[in-house]
C-alpha positions as CSV (number, residue, x, y, z in Angstrom):
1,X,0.0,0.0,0.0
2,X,1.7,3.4,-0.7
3,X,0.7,6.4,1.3
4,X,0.6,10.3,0.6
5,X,0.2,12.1,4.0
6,X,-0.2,15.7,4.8
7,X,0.4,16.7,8.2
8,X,0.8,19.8,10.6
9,X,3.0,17.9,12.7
10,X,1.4,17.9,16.2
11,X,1.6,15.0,18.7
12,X,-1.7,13.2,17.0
13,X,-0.1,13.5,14.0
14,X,3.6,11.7,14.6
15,X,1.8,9.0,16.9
16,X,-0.2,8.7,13.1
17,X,3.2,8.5,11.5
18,X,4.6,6.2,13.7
19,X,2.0,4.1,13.7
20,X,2.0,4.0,9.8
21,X,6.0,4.5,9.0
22,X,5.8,1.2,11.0
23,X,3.4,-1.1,9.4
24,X,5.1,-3.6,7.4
25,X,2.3,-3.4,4.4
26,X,2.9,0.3,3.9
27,X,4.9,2.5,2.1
28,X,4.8,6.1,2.7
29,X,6.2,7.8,-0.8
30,X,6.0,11.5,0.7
31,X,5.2,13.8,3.7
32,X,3.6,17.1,2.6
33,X,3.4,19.5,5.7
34,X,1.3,22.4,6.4
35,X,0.9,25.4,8.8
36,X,-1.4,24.1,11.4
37,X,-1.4,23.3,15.0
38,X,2.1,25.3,15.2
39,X,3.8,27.3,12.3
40,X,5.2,25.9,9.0
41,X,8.9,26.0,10.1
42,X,8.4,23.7,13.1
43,X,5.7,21.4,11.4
44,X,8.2,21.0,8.8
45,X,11.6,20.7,11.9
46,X,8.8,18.1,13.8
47,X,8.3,15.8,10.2
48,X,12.0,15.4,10.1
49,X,12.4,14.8,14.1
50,X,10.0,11.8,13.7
51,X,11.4,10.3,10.2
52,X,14.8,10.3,12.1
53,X,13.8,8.5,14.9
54,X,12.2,5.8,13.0
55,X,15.5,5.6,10.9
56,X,13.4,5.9,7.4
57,X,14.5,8.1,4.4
58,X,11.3,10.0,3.5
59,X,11.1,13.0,1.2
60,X,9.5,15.8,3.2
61,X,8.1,18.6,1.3
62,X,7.2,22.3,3.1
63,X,3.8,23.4,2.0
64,X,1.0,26.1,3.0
65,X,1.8,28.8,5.5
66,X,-1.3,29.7,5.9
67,X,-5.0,29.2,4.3
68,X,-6.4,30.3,0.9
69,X,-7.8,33.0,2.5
70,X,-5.6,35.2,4.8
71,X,-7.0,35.2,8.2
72,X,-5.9,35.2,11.5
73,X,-5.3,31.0,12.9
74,X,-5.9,29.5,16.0
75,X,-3.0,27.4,17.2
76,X,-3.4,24.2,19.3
77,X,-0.5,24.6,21.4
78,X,-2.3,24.1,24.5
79,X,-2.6,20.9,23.8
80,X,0.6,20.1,21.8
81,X,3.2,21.8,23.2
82,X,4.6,25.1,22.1
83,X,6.4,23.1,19.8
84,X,4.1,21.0,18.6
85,X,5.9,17.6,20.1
86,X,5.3,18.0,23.7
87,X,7.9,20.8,24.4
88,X,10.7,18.0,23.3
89,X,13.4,18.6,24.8
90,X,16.0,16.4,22.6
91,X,15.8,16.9,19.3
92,X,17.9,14.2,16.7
93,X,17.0,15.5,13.3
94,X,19.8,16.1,10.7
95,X,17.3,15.6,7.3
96,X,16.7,18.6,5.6
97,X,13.2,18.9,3.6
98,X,12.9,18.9,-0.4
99,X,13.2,22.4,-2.4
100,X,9.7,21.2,-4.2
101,X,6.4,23.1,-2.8
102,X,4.2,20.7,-1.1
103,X,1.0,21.0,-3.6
104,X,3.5,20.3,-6.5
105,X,4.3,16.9,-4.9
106,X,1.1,15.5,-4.3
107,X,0.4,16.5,-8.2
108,X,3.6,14.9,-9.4
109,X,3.5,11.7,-7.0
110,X,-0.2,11.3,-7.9
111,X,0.6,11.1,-11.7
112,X,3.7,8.8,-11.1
113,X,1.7,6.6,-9.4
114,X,-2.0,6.4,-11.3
115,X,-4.8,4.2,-9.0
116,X,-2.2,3.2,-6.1
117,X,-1.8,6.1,-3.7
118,X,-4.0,6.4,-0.6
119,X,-4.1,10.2,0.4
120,X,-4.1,10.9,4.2
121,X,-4.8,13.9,5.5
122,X,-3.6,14.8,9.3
123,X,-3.9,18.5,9.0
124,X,-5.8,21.4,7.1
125,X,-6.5,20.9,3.7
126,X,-4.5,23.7,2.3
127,X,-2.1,21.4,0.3
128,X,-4.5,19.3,-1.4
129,X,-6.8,22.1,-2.2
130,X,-3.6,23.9,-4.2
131,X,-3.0,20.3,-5.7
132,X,-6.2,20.1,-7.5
133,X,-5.5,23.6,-8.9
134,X,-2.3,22.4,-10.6
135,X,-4.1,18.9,-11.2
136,X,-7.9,18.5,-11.4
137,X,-7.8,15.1,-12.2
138,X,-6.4,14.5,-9.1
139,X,-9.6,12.3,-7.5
140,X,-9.2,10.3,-10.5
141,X,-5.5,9.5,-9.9
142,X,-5.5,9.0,-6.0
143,X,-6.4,5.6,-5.1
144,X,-8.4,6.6,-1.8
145,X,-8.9,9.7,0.2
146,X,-8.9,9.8,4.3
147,X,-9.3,12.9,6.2
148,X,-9.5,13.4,9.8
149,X,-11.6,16.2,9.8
150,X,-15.2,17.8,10.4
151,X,-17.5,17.7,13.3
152,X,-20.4,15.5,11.6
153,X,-22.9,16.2,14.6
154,X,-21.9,19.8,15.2
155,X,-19.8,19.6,18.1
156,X,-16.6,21.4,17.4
157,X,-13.3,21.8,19.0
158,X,-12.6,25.7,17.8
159,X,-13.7,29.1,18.5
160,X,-16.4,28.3,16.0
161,X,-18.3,26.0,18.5
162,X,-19.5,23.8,15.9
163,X,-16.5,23.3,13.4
164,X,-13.5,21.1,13.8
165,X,-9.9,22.2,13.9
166,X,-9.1,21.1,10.2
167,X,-12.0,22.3,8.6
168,X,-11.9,25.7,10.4
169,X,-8.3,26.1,9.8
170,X,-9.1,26.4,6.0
171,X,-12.7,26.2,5.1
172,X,-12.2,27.0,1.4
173,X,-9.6,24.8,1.2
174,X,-11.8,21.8,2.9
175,X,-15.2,22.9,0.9
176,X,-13.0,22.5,-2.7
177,X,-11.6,19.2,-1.5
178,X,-15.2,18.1,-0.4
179,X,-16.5,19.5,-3.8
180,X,-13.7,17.4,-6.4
181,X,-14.2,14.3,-4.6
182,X,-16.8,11.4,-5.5
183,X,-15.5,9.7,-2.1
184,X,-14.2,11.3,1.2
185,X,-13.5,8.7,3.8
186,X,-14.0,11.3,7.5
187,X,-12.9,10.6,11.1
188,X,-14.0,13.1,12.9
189,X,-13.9,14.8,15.9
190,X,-17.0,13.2,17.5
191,X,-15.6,9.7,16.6
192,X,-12.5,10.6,17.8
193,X,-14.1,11.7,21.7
194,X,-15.9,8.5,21.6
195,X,-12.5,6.1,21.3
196,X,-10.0,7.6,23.7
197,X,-7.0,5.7,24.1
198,X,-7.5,4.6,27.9
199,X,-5.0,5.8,30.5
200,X,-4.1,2.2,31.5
201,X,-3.0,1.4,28.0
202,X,-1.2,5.2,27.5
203,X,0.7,4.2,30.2
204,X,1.4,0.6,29.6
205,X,2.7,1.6,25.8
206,X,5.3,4.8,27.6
207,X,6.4,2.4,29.5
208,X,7.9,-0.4,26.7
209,X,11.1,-0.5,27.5
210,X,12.3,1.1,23.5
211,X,13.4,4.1,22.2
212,X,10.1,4.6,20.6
213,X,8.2,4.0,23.1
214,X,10.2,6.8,25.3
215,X,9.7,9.2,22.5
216,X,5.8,8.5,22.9
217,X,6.4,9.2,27.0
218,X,8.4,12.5,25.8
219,X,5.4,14.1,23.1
220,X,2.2,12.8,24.9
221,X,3.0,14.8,28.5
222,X,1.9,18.1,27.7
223,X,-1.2,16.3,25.7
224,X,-2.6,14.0,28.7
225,X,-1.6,16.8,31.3
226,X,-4.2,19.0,29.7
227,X,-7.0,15.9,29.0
228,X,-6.9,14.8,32.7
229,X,-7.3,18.3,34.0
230,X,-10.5,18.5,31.9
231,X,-11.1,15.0,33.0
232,X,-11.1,13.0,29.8
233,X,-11.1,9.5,30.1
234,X,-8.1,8.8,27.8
235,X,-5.4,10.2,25.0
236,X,-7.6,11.8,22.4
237,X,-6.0,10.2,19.2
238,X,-7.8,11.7,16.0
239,X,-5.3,11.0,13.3
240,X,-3.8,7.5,14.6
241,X,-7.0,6.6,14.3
242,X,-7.7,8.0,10.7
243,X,-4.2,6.2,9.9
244,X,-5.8,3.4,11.4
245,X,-8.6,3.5,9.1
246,X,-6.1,3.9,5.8
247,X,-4.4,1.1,6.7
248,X,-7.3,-1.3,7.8
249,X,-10.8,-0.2,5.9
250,X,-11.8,-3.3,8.1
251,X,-11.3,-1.3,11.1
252,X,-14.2,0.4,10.5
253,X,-17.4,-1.2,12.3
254,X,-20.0,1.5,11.4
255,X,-20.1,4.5,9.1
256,X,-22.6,6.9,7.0
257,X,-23.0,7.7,4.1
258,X,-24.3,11.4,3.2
259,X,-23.8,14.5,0.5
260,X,-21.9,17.3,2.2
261,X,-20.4,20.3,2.1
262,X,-18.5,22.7,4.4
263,X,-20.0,26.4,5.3
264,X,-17.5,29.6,4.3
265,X,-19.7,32.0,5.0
266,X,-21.4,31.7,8.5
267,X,-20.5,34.0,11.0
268,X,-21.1,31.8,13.5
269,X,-20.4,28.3,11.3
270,X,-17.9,29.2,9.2
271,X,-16.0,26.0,8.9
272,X,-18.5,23.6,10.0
273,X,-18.9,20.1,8.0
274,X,-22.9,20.5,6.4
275,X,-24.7,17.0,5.4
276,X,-27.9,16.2,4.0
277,X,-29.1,13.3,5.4
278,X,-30.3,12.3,2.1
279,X,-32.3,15.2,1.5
280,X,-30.5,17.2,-1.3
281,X,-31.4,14.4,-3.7
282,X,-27.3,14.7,-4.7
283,X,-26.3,11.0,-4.0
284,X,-23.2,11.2,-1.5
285,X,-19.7,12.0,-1.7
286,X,-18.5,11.3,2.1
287,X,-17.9,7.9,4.1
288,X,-18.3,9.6,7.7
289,X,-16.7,6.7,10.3
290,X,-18.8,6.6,13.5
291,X,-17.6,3.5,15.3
292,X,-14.0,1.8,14.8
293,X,-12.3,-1.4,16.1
294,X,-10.0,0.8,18.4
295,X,-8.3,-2.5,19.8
296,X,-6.6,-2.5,16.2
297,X,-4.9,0.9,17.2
298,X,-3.9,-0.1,20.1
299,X,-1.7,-3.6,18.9
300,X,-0.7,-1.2,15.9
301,X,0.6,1.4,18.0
302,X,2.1,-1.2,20.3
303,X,3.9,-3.1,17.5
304,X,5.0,0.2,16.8
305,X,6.3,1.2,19.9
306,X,8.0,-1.8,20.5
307,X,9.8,-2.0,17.1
């Protein structure tokens, strides 16, 4: 299976990586990044810091600094560090990322590669949105697209209390990738509050006695400090588990099937994933994951962790 993923590099999204730079049936041909949870400079520094430490040889290709649309961004640092991995304090990387913009990749690996590449997107959809610019026939080309994205019942995690981080970030972006594709494969945030990693198991995988696994301990403490002051019941793990869902369609044990959209214009919903429930009469265009096998993550991210 070969893999394009876009990322903005926070802890969710290297815990994605390593889960999938690790599965023996996958081969990830790129890493696009994108200005996200933290700035474009340090998504780009974290990309490189995790490639290292699995030992792989991955292009990594900088991408969007910002959305479409100029507009001031919220940052997730609260719960990713100020550097997006944890505030790590021992950094290995020595890579240095590719001179070719980020959109420009996806285009060019997407037409090297005809049918066979399954797109997985960690981050906002500023990249892929630029892609289909230079390439339209781009949902033709990709194999499969996943997204972690959206809020498919409304209950957001951004200023705009019903859209997701994602989404939000660049809704024009996310309403054009919506828009070119005759199948979107969502995990969203609602799916992702309803399969927490459990503390038990957080702390059973820090504690493998690897490399890996203290590089897990190292990211995640900034992440679970702020979840069990607001008393979550586990590590909130959006994008392993939309990795988990690229790797293993099996995985998923319920999803629905709808036409949708994202809102640009609201002033209070701008960003927020809009479906139809079958009413528009448009046929659907989005696979929207609402229960997974989460047991799956957690041997993948074990076998991952323990090398």
């Amino acid at each position: 299976m070969r893999f394009l993923v876009d990322t903005d590099a926070g802890v969710d999204d290297a815990l994605a990586l390593l889960l999938l730079l690790a599965a023996p049936e996958a081969e990830v041909t790129a890493i696009t990044t994108t200005d996200g949870n933290v700035p474009l400079p340090q998504v780009v520094e974290n990309v490189l810091e995790i490639v290292e430490r699995m030992g792989q040889a991955i292009p990594v290709y900088p991408g969007a600094r910002g959305p479409l649309l100029p507009e001031p961004r919220e940052r997730a640092t609260f719960f990713h560090g100020e550097d997006g991995l944890g505030n790590l304090k021992e950094r290995r990387a020595r890579g240095r990322p590719e001179g070719t913009p980020a959109a420009l990749a996806i285009a060019s690996a997407a037409r090297a590669h005809p049918g066979s590449l399954t797109f997985l997107a960690l981050g906002p959809l500023t990249n892929l949105a630029a892609a289909l610019v230079m390439e339209p026939e781009l949902p033709r080309l990709l194999a499969r697209l996943v997204v972690m994205g959206g809020a498919h019942t409304g209950h957001g995690n951004t200023a705009t209390l019903s859209a997701e981080f994602n989404f939000r970030a660049d809704p024009e972006a996310a309403a054009a990738v919506l828009a070119a594709f005759p199948k979107v494969t969502l995990v969203t945030w609602e799916t992702t509050l309803a399969y927490p990693l459990p503390w038990n198991e957080h702390r059973r995988l820090a504690a493998i006695n690897t490399p890996l696994a203290s590089f897990y301990a190292a990211i995640t403490g900034v992440t679970e400090g702020y979840l069990r002051k607001k008393g979550y019941p586990g590590l909130l793990v959006p994008d392993p588990l939309a990795a988990l869902v690229a790797l293993e369609p099996g995985a998923v044990a319920q999803s629905e099937r709808h036409w949708g959209t994202v809102e640009t214009c609201g002033r209070h919903t701008r960003g927020q994933l809009v479906l139809d429930h079958g009413r528009s009469g448009r046929g659907t265009n989005l696979e929207v994951v609402t229960r997974i096998d989460s047991d799956r993550l957690v041997a993948r991210l074990e076998a991952a962790l323990a090398g």
